[in-house]
Residue, then its C-alpha position, 0 to 999 in steps of 0.5 A: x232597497x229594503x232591509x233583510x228585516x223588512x222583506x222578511x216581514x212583508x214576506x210572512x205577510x204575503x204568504x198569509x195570502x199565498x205570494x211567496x217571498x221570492x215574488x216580494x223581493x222581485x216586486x221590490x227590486x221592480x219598484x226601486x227601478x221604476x222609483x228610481x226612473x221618477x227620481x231621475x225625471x222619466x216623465x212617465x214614472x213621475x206622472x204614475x207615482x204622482x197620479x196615485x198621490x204618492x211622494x218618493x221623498x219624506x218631508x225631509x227631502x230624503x228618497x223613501x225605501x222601496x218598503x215603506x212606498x209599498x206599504x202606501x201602495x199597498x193601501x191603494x189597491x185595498x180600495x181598488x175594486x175594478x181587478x183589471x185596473x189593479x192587475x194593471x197597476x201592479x204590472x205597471x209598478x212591480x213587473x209580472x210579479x205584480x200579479x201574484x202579490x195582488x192579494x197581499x197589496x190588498x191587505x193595505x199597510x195596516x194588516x200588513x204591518x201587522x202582520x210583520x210584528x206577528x212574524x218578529x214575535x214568532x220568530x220568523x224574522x232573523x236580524x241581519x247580523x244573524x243572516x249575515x253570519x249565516x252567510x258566513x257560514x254558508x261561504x266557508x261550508x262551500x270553500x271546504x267543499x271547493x278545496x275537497x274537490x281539489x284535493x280529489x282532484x290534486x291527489x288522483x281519485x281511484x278509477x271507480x271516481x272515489x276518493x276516501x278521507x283517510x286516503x286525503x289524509x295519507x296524502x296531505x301528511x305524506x305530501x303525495 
């Protein structure tokens, strides 16, 4: 699966064409299954990716990340003129989000990729130890949240359900 890095880049890229990232990453998740399927020997995922002229495995034998599959998928459909085929496709490989990210995969991976280092260099990508620490944070805002909610409940509210911090505080200290 792709990287944060990378699905923010494909992201500001798809909303250049009206798909939104959350589709993105639904379409990704869908190729990984269906890429995984090929790996695993389903004929029928190995008989689509082979018929569009595309290798799950670099030169090294190494199983390509979803991304980078996309990016060559994504040239494929640029040069799709027939909509009904492509609107095929895209089911066929990223699930019903296919559909809303056609636009986008017609772009093809040139302007895709480019369009990836526009975000960087605006600073619409964040690096994954940023997003990991915001998770972090994310986390303890929802546990100091949780153990206020159990102090209410721990301490006994007022009957009108309300509950003030000095009287969390009282309470604490008092040990009530």
């Amino acid at each position: 699966v792709a990287g944060y890095e990378a699905i923010q880049k494909l992201g500001y890229a798809a909303q250049q064409e009206g798909a939104s990232l959350e589709s993105v990453g639904i379409a990704l998740r869908f190729l990984s299954v269906n890429m995984q399927e090929a790996l695993d020997g389903s004929k029928e995922a190995k008989e689509t990716f082979a018929a569009l002229g595309i290798s799950l495995t670099d030169a090294s034998g190494k199983t390509k990340n979803s991304t980078a599959v996309m990016l060559e998928l994504s040239d494929i459909f640029k040069n799709m003129n027939d909509d009904t085929k492509a609107s095929a496709l895209a089911m066929q490989l990223f699930g019903r989000s296919g559909m809303d990210i056609i636009p986008f995969l017609k772009m093809g991976k040139d302007e895709i990729s480019n369009l990836g280092v526009e975000a960087e260099n605006i600073g619409r990508v964040f690096k994954e130890d940023v997003i990991k620490q915001g998770k972090i944070v994310g986390d303890t805002v929802l546990k100091m949240n949780e153990t206020f909610n159990g102090l209410k409940n721990a301490k006994g509210c007022k009957k009108d359900g309300k509950i003030t911090w000095g009287e969390i505080g009282e309470n604490i200290v008092t040990g009530k």
